[in-house]
C-alpha positions in Angstrom: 0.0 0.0 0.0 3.1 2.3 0.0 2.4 3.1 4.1 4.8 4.1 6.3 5.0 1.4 9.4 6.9 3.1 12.6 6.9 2.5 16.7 6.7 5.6 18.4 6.8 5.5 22.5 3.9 7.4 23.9 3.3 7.9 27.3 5.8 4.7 28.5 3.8 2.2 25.1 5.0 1.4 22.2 2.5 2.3 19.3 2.7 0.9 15.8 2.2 4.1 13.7 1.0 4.1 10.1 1.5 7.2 8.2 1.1 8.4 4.3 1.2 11.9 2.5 2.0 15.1 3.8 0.3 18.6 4.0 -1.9 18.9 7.0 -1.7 16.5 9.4 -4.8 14.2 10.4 -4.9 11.6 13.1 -7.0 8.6 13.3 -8.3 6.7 16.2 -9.8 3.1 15.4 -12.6 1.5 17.4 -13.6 -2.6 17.7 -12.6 -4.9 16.8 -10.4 -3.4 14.5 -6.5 -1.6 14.6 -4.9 1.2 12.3 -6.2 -0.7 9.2 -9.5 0.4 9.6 -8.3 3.8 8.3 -6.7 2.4 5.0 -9.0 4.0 2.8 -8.7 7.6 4.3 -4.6 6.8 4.5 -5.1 6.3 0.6 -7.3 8.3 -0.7 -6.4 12.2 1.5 -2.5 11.2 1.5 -2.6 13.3 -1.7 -3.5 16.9 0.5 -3.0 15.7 4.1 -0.5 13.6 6.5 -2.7 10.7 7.5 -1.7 8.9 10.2 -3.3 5.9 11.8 -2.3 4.2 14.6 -2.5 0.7 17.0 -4.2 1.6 20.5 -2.2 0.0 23.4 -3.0 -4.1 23.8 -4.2 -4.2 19.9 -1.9 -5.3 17.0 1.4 -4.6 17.0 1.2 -1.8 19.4 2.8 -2.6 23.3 0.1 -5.2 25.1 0.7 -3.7 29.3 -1.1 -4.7 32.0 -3.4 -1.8 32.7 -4.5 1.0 30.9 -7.1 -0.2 29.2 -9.7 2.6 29.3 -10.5 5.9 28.0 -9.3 8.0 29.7 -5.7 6.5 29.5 -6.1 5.9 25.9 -6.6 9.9 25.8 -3.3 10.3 27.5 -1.9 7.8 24.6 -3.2 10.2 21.8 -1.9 13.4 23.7 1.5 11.8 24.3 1.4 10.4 20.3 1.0 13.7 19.2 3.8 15.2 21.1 6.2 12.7 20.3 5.2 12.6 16.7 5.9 16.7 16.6 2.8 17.2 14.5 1.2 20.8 14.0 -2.3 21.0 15.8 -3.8 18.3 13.7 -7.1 17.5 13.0 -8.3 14.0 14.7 -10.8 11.8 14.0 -12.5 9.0 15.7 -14.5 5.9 15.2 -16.2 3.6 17.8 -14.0 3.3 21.0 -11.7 5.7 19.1 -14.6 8.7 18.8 -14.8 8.3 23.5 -10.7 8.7 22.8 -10.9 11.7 20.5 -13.2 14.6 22.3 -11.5 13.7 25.8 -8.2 14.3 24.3 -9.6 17.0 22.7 -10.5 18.5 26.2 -7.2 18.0 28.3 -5.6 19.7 25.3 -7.9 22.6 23.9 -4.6 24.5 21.7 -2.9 20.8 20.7 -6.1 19.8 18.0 -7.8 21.6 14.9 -10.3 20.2 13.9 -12.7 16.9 15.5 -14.5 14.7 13.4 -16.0 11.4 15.6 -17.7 8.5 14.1 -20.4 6.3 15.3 -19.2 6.5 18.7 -20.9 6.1 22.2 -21.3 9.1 24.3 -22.6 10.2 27.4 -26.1 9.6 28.3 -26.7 9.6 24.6 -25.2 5.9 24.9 -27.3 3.7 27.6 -26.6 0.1 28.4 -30.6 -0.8 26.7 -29.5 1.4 23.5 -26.1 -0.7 23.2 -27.0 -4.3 24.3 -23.5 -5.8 23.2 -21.9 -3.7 26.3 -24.4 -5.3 28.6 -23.5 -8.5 27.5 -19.9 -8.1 28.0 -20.7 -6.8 31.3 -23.0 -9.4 32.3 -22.9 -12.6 30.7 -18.7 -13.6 31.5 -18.0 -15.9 31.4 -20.1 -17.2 28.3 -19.3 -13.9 26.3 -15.9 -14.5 26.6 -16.0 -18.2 25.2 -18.0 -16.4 22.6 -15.8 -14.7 21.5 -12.7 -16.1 21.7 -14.5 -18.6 19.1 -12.7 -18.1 15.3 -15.0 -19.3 13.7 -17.6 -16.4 14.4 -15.2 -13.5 15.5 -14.6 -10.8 14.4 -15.9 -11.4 10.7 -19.6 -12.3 12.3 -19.5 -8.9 14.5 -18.5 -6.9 11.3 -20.8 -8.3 8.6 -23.7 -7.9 11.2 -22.2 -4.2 12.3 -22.7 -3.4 8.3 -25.1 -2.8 6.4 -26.5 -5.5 4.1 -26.2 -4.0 0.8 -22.4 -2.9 1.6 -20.9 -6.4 2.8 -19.0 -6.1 -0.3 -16.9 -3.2 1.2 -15.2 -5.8 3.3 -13.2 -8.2 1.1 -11.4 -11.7 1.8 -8.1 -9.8 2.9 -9.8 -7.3 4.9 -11.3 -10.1 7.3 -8.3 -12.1 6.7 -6.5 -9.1 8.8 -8.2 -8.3 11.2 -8.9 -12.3 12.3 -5.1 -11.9 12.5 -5.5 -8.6 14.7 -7.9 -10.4 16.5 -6.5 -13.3 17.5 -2.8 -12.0 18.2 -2.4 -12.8 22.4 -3.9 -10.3 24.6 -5.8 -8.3 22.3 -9.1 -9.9 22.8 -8.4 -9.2 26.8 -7.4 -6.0 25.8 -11.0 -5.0 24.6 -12.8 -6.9 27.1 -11.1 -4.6 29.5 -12.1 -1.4 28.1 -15.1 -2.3 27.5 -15.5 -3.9 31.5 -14.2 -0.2 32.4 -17.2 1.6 30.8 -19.4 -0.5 33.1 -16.9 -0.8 36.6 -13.7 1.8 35.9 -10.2 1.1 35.3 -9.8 0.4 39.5 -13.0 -2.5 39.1 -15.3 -0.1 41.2 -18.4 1.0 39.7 -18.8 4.8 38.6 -21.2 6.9 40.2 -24.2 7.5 37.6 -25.4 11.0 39.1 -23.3 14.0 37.3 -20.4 12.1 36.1 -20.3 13.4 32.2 -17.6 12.4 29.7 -15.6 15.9 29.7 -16.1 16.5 33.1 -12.7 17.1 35.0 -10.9 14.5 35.6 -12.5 12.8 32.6 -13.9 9.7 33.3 -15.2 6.3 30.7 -18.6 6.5 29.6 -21.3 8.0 32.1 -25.1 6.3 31.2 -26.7 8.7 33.1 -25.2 12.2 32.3 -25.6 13.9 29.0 -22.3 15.2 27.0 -21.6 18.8 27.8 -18.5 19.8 26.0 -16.6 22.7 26.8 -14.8 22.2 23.2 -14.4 25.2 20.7 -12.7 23.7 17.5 -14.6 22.9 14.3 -16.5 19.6 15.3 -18.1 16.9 12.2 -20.1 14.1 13.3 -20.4 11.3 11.0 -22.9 9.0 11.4 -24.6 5.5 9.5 -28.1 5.5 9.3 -28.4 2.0 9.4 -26.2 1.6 12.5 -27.4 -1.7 14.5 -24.9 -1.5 16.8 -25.3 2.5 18.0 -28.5 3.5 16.7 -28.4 7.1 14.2 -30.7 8.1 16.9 -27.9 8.8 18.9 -26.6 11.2 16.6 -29.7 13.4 16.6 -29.4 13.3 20.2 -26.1 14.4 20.6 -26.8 16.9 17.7 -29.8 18.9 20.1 -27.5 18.7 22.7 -24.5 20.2 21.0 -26.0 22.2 18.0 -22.6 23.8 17.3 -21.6 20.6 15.9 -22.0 19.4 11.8 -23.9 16.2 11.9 -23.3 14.2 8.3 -25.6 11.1 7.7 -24.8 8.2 5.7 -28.1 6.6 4.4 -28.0 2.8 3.3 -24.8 2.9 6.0 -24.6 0.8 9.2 -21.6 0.9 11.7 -18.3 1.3 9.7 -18.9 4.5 7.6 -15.2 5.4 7.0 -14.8 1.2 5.5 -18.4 0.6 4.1 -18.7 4.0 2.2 -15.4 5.2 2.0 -15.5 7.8 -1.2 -18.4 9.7 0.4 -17.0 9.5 4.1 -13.5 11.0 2.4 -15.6 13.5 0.3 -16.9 14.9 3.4 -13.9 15.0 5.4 -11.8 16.4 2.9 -14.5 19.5 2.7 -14.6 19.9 6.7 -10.6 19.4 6.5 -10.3 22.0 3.4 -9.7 25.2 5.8 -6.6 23.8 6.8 -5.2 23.9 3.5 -5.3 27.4 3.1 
């Protein structure tokens, strides 16, 4: 693919960095159950006007597997320390799944490091309950069944993605797609990796439960994922949210939510799109980007 493959330590991890083009620089966070690959299409197809970099979060593909970290709030830190170590320029970041909780709380501790946010079918705040995402509850409370689940190859992670997707776009995942990220997948301690993130939505990184009375995502300290708080974002830069209108696994419902509660932000809507926007519909994802991106270049 002509990518540039790197390891870059970032606050005390090593993190498998993929980078193509130059000009502006974008960074982009990847969600489950996939790794920097999820981001090809964007790394080929703005490398022409923009630095694209993707990147490995800690404990998935070839990026440093420690012991703890594995939430939020620590992946935040990641990003923040990525782009120091990285010397990029205030870059614009963007964010899918687990990767769009990363991106805004990032965006918070650091107001003057980012540009431009663009987030992704990603749960947020109260806009994201446990009955709206039913996959979280059962991670949370059917172990240890879940996990035999999924540690089984011969449904995960294709099964998850092709249900994630929308029908008419399983084509947008081919044989060596799935081929890599069953490879991702599968690699030791990734699976445990994102079981753990997604156990500290649900109990927080120490194993006790979080308070569910005013905790909100950009509150200070930020915290995981609060199911009773909505977002309030104290966040001035340029904000896109990109959403699939066919999402089964985070309703586009959630989008208009978030929308009424944060009006300043751009809300784009894929139809005929389910989880994986940036993967299933990638020349009208890029299209869009590049036009919220385009005041960089001048």
């Amino acid at each position: 693919m002509g990518f540039k493959h790197v390891m870059v330590k970032a606050n005390g991890v090593e993190h498998h960095v993929v980078m193509a083009g130059s000009g502006p620089p974008i960074v982009c966070v990847h969600g489950f159950p996939e790794d920097w690959y999820s981001f090809r299409h964007q790394l080929s197809g703005l490398s022409d006007r923009f630095t694209v970099v993707s990147y490995d979060l800690r404990g998935i593909g070839k990026s440093d597997k420690p012991q703890r970290g594995y939430d939020v709030r620590t992946m935040a830190e990641d990003l923040v320390a990525l782009v120091r170590a990285l010397g990029l320029n205030k870059p614009a970041v963007l964010g899918h799944d687990w990767g769009g909780s990363i991106v805004p709380i990032a965006v918070y501790r650091e107001p003057d490091m980012f540009s431009r946010m663009i987030i992704a079918d990603a749960p947020l705040g109260r806009e994201l309950r446990p009955l709206n995402s039913w996959y979280i509850w059962m991670i949370n409370n059917l172990s240890p069944w879940i996990d035999r689940q999924l540690k089984r190859r011969d449904l995960f992670p294709h099964s998850i993605i092709r249900f994630w997707t929308w029908v008419e776009n399983q084509h947008a995942f081919t044989e060596e797609d799935m081929n890599h990220y069953t490879e991702t997948y599968f690699q030791e301690g990734t699976l445990e990796a994102w079981l753990s993130l997604y156990r500290s939505v649900w109990h927080g990184p120490s194993g006790k439960a979080y308070e569910t009375s005013g905790e909100v995502v950009f509150s200070h300290p930020p915290v995981s994922v609060s199911w009773s708080a909505p977002i309030k974002p104290d966040i001035k830069i340029p904000t896109l949210l990109i959403w699939g209108e066919e999402d089964p696994a985070l309703p586009v419902q959630l989008a208009y939510r978030l929308k009424r509660v944060w009006p300043e932000m751009e809300l784009f809507v894929l139809p005929d799109c389910g989880h994986f926007p940036h993967e299933e519909k990638p020349e009208e994802f890029n299209r869009r980007l590049f036009d919220f991106l385009s005041p960089l270049l001048s």
